[in-house]
N, C-alpha and C positions, 0 to 999 in steps of 0.2 A: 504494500500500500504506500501511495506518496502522494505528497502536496506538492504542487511545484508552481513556483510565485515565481511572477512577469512583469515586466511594465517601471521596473524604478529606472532612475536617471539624475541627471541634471536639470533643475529648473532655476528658473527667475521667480522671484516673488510675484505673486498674482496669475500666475503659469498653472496651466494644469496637466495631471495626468491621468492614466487609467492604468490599476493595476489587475493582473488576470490570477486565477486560482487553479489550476488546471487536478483535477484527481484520475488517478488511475490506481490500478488493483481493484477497489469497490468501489459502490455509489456511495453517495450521503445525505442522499435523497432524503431520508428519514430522519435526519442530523441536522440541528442549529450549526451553522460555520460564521466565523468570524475572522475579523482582523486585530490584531494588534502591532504594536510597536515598539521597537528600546533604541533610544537614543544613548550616544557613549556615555558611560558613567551613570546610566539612569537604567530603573526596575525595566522587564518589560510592562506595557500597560495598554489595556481595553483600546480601541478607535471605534471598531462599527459591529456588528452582529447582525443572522438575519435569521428567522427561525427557519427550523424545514420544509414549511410550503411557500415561503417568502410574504408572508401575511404579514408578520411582525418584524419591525428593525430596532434598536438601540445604537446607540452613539454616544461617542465621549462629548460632552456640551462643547469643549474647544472645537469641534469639526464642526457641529452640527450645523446645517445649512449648506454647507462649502463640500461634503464629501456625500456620497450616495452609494453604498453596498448593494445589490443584487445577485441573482444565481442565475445560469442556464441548466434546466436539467438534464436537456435530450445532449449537452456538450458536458456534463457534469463538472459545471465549471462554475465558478464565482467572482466576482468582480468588486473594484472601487473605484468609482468617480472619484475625481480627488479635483478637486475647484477653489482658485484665489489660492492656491499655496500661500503659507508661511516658511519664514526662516524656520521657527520652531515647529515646524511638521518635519524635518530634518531628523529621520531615522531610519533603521533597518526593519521594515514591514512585513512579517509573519501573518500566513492565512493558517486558518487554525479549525477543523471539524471537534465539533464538542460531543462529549456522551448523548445528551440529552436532545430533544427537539426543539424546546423552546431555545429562545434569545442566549447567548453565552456572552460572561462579561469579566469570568475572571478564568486564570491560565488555571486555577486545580481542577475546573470543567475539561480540558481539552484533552484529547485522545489522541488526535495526530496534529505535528507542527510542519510547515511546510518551510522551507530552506532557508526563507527570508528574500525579499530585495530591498535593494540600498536606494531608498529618497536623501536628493541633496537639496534644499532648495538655499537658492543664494539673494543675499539680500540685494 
């Protein structure tokens, strides 16, 4: 089974991007998947979540408005809008399938971690 996260780079402040979730091995279809983040010297920490029929999302309130989470199921894939960067959205972004269905918002929910990519944004 694996995660495998896509989509980070270099931006500008106010730039945006989209990051991708790609799963193989199983679905997780029936799984809450989310995202998180750790920037250097910092815990990792929550950004977005979606439950497993994509009815419910949460978000860290710093993103909210600026970043948008979704899934494909028939690609078994997951997504983030990521809108207006910030300096401080500058970290390494982990897509993360949780035990549960509902919403996931902390890392002892998660089951699989996917490799990470690296957000730089530059002021």
């Amino acid at each position: 089974v694996q995660l495998q996260a896509s989509g980070g780079g270099l931006v500008q402040a106010g730039g945006s991007l989209r990051l991708s979730c790609a799963a193989s091995g199983r679905t997780f279809n029936n799984n809450a998947m989310g995202w998180f983040r750790q920037a250097p010297g910092k815990e990792r920490e929550f950004v977005a979540s979606i439950s497993w029929n994509g009815h419910i999302t949460r978000y860290k309130e710093s993103v909210e408005g600026r970043f948008t989470i979704s899934r494909g199921y028939a690609e078994n894939t997951m997504y983030l809008q990521m809108n207006t960067l910030k300096p401080e959205d500058t970290a390494v972004y982990y897509c993360a399938a949780a035990r549960g269905s509902a919403v996931v918002s902390t890392t002892t929910s998660v089951i699989y971690w996917g490799q990470g990519t690296l957000v730089t944004v530059s002021s």
